[in-house]
N, C-alpha and C positions, 0 to 999 in steps of 0.2 A: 586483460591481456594474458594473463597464466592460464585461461582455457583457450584461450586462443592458442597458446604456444602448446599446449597440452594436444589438443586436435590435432596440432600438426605434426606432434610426437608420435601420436596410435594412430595417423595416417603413413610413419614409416620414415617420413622424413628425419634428418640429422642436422645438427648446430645450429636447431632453432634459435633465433633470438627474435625480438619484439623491441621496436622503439617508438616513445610515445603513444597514445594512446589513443591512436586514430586507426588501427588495423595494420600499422608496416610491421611486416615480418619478413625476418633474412632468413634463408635456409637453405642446405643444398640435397638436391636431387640427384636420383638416376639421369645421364644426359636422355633426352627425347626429345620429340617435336613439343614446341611453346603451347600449343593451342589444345594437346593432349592433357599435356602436365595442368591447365588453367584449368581444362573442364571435371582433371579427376577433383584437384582443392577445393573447386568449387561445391561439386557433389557431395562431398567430404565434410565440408564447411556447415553447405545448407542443410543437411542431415542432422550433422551434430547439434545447431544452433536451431532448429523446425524454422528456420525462416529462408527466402528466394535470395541467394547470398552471390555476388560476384564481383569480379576481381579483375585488377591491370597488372597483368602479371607481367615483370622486368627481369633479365638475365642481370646479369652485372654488364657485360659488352654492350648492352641493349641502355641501362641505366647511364655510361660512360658516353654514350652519342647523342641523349640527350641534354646530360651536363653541359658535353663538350657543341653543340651544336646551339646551344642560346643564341638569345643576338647577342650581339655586342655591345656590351655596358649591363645587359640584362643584371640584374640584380642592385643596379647602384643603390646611394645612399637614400634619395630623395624618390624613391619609388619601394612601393612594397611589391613583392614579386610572385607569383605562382606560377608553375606547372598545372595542369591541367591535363591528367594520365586519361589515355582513349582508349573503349575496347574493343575489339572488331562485331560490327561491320562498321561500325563510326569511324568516318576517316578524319584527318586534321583537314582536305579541304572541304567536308560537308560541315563538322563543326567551328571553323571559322565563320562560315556563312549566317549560322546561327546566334552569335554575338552582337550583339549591337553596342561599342564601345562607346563612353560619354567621352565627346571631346574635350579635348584640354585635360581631361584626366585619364583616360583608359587607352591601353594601345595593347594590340595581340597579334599574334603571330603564329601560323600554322609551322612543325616540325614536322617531325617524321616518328606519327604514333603519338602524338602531343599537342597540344597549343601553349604558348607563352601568354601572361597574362600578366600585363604592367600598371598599376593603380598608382598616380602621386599621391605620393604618401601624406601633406597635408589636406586634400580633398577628397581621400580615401570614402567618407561615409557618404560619398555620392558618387559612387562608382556602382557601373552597372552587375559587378563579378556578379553578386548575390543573385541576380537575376538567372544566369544558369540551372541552379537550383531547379526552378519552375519547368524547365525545359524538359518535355517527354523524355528525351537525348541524354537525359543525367544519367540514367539508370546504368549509361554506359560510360559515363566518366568519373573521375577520383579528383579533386584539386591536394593538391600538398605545395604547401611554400618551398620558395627557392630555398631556403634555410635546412628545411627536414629532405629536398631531395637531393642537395646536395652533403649534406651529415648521413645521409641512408648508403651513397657511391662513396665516402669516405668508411664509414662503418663495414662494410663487403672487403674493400682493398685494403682495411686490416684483419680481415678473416674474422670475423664478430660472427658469421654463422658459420664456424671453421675451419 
């Protein structure tokens, strides 16, 4: 995560921070169009690292209508929960379609820019999530738990990339 945040330092950007150890990095940019600012990180990214490297890139207002837009109850006690970040041209209703949830334990839901992804939490290791993985379609999505994208919109809204 220190060359990660390091890249994104001699790429210009300011108040880099990094949490955990899955690629979330907070930072703030020059304002521009989203899909500008993704392809420079990512060019940036892939160069520095020689590998085909890409990203879901979230404003903070963008990350706050995800939070804010869950279903309702999303996250309870008795289910574990993910986000499922999309990158364009993958939309949430072509990747909904792509899910095949196990009954009785999996249940999703298309967003805006997202899919919601509910596994009960006791029959979790027979839930289908892992199965995305497999899916050509990955390339273009990220999952993060409700846990880390909701600590990621808390982290922003106390200025942690400053």
């Amino acid at each position: 995560m220190a060359d990660l945040r390091a890249a994104f330092e001699k790429m210009g950007f300011e108040g880099v921070a990094t949490y955990i150890q899955s690629g979330n990095v907070l930072f703030r940019a020059p304002r521009q169009r989203r899909e500008e600012l993704a392809a420079r990180v990512e060019s940036g990214l892939s160069r520095r690292f020689d590998t085909d490297l890409r990203l879901a890139l979230r404003t903070e207002t963008q990350l706050r209508g995800v939070v804010d837009g869950a279903p309702r109850g999303f996250g309870g006690d008795s289910h574990l929960c993910d986000v499922i970040f999309l990158r364009g041209p993958l939309t949430a209703k072509r990747a909904i379609g792509l899910l095949v949830p196990r009954e009785g334990v999996d249940r999703a839901w298309a967003g805006k820019g997202v899919l919601y992804f509910s596994r009960l939490a006791e029959r979790a290791s027979s839930s289908r999530l892992s199965k995305v993985a497999a899916l050509p379609e990955y390339r273009d999505m990220t999952i993060r738990s409700w846990r880390t994208t909701t600590k990621l919109l808390a982290l922003m809204d106390s200025g942690a990339a400053g």
